[in-house]
C-alpha positions in Angstrom: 28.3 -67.3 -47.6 27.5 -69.2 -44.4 24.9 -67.2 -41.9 26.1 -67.8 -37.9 23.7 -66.7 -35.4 25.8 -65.9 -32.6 24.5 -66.9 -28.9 27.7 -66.1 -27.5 31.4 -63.7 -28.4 33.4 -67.2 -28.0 34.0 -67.6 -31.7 37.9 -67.1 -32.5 37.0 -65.2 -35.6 35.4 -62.3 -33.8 38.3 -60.7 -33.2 38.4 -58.3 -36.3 35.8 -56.7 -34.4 36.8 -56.9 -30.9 37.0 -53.2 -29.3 36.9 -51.4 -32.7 36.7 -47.9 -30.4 40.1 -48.1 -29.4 41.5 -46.1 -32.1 45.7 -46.0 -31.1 45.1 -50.1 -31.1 43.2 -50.7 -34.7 45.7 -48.1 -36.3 48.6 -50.4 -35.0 46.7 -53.7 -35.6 44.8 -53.5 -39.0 47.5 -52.6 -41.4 50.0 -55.2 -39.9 47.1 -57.6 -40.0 46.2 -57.1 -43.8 42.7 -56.2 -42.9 40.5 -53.1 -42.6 36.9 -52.5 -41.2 34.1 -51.3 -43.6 30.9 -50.0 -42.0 27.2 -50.0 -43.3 25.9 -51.8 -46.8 26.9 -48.8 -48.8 30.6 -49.1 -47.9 30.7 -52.5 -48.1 29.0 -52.7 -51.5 31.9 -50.1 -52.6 34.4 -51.9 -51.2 33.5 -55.5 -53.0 32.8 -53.2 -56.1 36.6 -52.3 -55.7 38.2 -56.1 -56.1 38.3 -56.0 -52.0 37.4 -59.4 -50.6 35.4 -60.2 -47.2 37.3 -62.1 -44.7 33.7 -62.1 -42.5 30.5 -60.0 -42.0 28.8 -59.1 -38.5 25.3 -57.8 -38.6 21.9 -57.5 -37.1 19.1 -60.0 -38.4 16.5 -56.9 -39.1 20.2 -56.5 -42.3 20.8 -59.6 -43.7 18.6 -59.2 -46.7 20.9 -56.0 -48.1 23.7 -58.1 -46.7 23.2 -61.6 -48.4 22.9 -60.2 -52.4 26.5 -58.2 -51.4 28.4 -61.6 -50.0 26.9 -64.3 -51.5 29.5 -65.5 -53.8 31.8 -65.8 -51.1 32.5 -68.2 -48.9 32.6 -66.4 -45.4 31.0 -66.5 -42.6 28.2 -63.8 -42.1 27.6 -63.6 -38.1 24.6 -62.4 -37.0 23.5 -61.0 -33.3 21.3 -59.1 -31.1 22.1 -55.1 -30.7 23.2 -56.2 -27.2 25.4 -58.8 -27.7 27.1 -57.1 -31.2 27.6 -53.8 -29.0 29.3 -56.0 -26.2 31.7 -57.1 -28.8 32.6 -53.9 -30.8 32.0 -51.2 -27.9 29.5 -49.2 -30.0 25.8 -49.7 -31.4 25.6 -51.2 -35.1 22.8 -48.3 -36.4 25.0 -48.6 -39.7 23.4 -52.2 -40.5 26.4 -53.9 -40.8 30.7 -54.3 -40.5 32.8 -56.4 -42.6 36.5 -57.5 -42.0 37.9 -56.9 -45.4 41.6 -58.1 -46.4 43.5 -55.2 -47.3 44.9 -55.2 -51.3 48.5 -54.6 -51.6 49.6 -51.2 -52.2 50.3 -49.7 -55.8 53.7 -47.8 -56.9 53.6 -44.0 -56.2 54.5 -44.2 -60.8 51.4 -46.8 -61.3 49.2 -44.5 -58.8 49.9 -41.0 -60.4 49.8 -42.5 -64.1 48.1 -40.0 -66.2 47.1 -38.1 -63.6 46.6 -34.2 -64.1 46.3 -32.9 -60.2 46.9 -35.3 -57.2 46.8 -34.5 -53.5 49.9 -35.1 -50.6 48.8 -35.2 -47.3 51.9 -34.9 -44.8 51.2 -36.3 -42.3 47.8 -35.8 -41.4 46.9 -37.5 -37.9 43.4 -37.2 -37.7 41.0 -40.3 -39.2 38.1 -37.4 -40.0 40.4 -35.2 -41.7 41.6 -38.1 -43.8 37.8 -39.3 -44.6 37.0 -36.0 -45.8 39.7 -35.1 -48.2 39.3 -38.4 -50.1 35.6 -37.0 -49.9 36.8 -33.7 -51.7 39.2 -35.4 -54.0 36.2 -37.8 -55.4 33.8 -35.0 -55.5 35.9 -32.4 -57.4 37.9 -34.2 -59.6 41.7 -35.0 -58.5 43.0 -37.8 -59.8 44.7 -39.5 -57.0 46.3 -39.1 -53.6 49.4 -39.8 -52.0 50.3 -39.6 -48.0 53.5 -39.9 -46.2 54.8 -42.9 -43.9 52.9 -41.4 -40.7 50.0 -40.1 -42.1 46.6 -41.6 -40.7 45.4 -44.7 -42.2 42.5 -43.6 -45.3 41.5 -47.5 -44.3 40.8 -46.9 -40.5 36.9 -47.3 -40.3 36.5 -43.8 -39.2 38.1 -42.6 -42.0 36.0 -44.9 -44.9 33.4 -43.5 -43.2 33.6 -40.0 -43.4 35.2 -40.4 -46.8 31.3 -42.2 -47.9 33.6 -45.0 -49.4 35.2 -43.2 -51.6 38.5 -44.2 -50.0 37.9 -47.3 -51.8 37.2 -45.3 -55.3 39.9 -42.6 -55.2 43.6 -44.1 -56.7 45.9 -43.7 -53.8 49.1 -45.0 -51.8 51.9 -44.2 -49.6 55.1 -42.6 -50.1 58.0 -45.0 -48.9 59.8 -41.3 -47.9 58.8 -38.0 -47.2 60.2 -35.2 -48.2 62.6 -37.6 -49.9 59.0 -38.8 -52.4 59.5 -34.8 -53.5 61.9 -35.4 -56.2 60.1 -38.3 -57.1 56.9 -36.4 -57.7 58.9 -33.8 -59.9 60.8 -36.1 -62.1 57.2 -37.4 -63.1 56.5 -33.8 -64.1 54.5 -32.8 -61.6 54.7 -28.9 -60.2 54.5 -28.9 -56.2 52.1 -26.7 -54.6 52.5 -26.0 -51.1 49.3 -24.8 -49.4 50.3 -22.4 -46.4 50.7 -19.1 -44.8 53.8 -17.8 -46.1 54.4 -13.7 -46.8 55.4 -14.8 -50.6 52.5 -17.0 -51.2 50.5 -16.5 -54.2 47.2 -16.1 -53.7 44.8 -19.4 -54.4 42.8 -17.6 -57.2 45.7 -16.2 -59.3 47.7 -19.5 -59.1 44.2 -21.3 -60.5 44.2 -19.3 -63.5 47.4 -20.2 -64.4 47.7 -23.3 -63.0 50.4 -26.0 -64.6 49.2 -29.0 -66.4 50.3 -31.3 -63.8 49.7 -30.3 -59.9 50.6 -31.8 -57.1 49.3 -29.9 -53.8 50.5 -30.5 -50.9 48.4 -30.4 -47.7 50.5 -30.4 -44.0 49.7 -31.6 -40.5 46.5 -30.2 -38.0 48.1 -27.7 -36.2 51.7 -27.0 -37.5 50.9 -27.0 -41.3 53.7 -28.1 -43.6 57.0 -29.7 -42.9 60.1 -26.9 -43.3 61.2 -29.3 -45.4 57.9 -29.6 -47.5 57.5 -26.0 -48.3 61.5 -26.0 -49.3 60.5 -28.3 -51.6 57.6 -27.0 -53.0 58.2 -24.7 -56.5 55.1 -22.4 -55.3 53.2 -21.6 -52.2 49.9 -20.8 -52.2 47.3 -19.5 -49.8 43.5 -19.1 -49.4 43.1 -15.0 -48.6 40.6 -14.9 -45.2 38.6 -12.6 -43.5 37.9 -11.3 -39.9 40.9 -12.1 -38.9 40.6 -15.3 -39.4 43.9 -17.1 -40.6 43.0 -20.7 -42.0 40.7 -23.1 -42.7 40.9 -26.4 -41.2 42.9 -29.0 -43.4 39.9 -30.4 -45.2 38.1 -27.2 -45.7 41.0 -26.2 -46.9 41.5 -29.0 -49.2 37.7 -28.7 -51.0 38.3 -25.1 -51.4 41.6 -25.5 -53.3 40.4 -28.3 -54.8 37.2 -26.3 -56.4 39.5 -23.1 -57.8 41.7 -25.5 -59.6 38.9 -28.1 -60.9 36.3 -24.9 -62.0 37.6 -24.2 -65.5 37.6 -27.6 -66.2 34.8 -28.4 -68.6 31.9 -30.2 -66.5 29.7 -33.1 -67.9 
């Protein structure tokens, strides 16, 4: 670990965190890159608990002590700035303590991910960075096993989306489908029962497919807005649906995905 006190945002390195707002340009730049931003200790203390290694850390002097036990056995450079100058640099005030350029592990095999998994989660194309965050939330909280998304799904990496997720983007086994709907068959063949949730007038009910639920799920959650893929829901051997009220027909996709999440997970003995 080597501390830089920055005077100045001249330092070729900086640019991990140049204009970290502009959200079209990280999604583009931090996968090709190999790198991802994690925000606040916490994150960053999950991530390096993960195997992930710092390329560099940018922080405020008042953080550096929760910073230094976290980095110390590497050897990157921890810059360190006034509120003013660190907000010049990332367009946005550093209340979270501290960012850190982290390189990005390869990806695991869709087989390696799912081993001995018992109910995973699809998300098809899911655009939104919050939405993302929030189902690797509910996955890690109510006890999937893993989670898979298709080539134009949102990054679970993008800052916003470790974020929201608490870190547990970092803890939850996941990776991306090389094809979608093509991955389907894939999915089957490893024994796993596809579960479409949707509107559809022949959906089953979320609470009657729960009781009987197969031994291996996968469910499959679809785009804000438009829901599923055609092609998803052909795919899918069941479709199931939350029942609403007050006219009311869905939840938003994360809702969606805790409360599915919670009717298949509750009869599972709890510690």
């Amino acid at each position: 670990m080597r501390i830089v006190r920055l005077e100045s945002l001249t330092t070729e390195d900086l640019r991990d965190y140049l204009n970290l707002t502009d959200v079209s340009l990280r999604r583009v730049s931090e996968p090709a890159g190999g790198l991802y931003i994690a925000e606040s200790t916490k994150v960053i203390s999950r991530a390096i608990a993960a195997g992930h290694r710092p390329r560099s850390v940018l922080t405020l002097e008042k953080w550096l002590p929760e910073i230094e036990p976290l980095v110390r056995e590497f050897d990157v450079p921890v810059y360190v700035g006034e509120s003013s100058l660190l907000e010049n640099l990332t367009g946005f005030n550093l209340h979270r303590g501290a960012l850190a350029s982290m390189h990005r592990p390869p990806l695991a095999s869709v087989a390696d991910t799912v081993a001995g998994a018992k109910r995973i989660v699809v998300l098809e194309d899911i655009v939104d960075h919050t939405n993302v965050g929030a189902i690797f939330r509910s996955v890690a909280g109510l006890g999937a096993d893993a989670v898979l998304i298709t080539p134009r799904c949102a990054d679970p990496l993008y800052r916003r989306s470790v974020r929201v997720s608490m870190g547990t983007v970092l803890q939850v086994p996941w990776t991306r489908l090389p094809e979608w709907p093509e991955g389907a068959s894939v999915l089957k063949e490893l024994g796993f029962e596809l579960a479409a949730l949707a509107l559809s007038p022949d959906a089953v009910e979320l609470q009657d497919f729960a009781a009987s639920a197969p031994s291996k799920v996968a469910l499959l959650l679809g785009t804000e807005g438009d829901g599923l893929s055609t092609a998803a829901l052909t795919a899918a051997d069941t479709i199931v649906t939350i029942p609403m009220m007050h006219g009311v027909d869905s939840l938003n996709v994360a809702s969606a995905s805790a409360v599915a999440l919670y009717a298949l997970t509750a009869r599972r003995e709890r510690p």
